[in-house]
C-alpha positions as CSV (number, residue, x, y, z in Angstrom):
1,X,24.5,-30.4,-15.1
2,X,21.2,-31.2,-15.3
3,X,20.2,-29.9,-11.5
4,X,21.7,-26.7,-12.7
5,X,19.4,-26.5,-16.1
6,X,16.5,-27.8,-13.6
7,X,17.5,-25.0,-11.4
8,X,17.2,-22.4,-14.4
9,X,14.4,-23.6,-15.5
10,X,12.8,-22.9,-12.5
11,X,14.3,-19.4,-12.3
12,X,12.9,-18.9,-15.4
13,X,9.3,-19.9,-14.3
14,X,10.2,-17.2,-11.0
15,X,10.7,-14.5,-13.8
16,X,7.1,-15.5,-15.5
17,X,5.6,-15.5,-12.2
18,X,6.7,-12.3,-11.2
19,X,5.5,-10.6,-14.6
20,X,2.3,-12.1,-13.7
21,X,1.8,-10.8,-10.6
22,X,2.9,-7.4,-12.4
23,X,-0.1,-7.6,-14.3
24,X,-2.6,-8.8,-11.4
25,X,-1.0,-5.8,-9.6
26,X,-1.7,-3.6,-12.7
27,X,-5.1,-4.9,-13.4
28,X,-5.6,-4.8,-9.3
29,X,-4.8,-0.8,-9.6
30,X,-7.5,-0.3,-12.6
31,X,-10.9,-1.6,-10.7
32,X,-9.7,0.2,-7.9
33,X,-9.8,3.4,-9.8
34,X,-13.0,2.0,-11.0
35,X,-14.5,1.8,-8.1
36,X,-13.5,4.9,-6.7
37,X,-15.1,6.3,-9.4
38,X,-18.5,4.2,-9.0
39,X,-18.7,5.0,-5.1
40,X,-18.2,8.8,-5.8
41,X,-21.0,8.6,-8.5
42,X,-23.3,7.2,-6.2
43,X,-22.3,9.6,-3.7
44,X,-22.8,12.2,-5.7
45,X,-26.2,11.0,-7.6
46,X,-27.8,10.7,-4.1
47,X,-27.0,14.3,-3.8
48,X,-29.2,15.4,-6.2
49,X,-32.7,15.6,-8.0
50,X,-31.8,15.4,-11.4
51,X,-29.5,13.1,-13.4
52,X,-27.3,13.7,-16.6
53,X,-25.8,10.9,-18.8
54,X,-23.1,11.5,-21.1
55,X,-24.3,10.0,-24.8
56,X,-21.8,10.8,-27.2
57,X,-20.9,14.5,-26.8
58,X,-24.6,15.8,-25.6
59,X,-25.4,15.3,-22.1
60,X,-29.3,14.3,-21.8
61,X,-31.7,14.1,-18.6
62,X,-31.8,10.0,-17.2
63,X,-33.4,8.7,-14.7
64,X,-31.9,9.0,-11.3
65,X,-33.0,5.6,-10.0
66,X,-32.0,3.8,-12.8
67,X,-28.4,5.1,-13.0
68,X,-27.8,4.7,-9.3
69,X,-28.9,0.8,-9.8
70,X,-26.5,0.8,-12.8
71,X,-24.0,1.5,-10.5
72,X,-24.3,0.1,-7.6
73,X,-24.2,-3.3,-9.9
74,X,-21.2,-2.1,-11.6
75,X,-19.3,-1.3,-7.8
76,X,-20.3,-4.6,-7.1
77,X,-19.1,-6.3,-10.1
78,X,-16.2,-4.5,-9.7
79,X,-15.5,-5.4,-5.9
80,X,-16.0,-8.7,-7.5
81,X,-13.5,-8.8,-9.7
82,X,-11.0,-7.0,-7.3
83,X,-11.2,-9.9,-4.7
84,X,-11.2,-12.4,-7.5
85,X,-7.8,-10.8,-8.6
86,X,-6.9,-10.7,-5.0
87,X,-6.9,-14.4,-4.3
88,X,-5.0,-15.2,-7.9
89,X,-2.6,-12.9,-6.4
90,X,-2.5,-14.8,-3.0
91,X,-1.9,-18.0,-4.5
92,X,0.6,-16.4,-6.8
93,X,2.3,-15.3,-4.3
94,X,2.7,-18.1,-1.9
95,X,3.8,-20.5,-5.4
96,X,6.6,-17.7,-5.9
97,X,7.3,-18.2,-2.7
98,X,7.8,-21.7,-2.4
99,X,9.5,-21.8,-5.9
100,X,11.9,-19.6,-4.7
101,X,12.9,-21.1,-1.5
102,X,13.5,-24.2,-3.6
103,X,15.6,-22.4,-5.6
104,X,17.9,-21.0,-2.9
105,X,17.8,-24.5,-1.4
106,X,19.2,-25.7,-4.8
107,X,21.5,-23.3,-5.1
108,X,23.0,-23.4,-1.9
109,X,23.6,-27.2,-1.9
């Protein structure tokens, strides 16, 4: 009896780690988009001569040089954070791995 309440409990910390990784996933997919977004700024701001910032609803002239070092720092921060995310993930991964085999192990004895 108490193997098989040991065993759900660890089903039940399987579940929670899966949600988590849900959310690493989700939060993964966000930066990405992020830095899509930054790159294609860049790419864009390089194009050009003059630079436009969005301020509330009234676009005004900025400075070129400083926008393109605003984000380049904010790609990087964001790559950053994206292999940050990427080795939680990793290490989720390989615990919900292991948890699991145990599991099965458990279960199949």
């Amino acid at each position: 009896m108490a193997e098989t309440k040991e065993v759900q409990e660890k089903i039940n910390r399987l579940s929670m780690m899966e949600q988590s990784l849900q959310q690493f996933l989700a939060q993964k997919q966000t930066f990405q988009a992020q830095l899509i977004e930054a790159e294609s700024a860049i790419e864009e701001l390089q194009k050009t001569d003059k630079a436009y910032k969005i301020i509330g609803n009234v676009m005004v002239l900025s400075d070129k040089d400083s926008m393109l070092d605003k984000l380049k720092t904010k790609k990087e921060i964001t790559e950053l954070r994206i292999k940050s995310l990427e080795k939680q993930e990793e290490k989720m991964r390989e615990t919900t791995s292991e948890l699991q085999s145990e599991v099965m192990k458990e279960m199949s004895d």
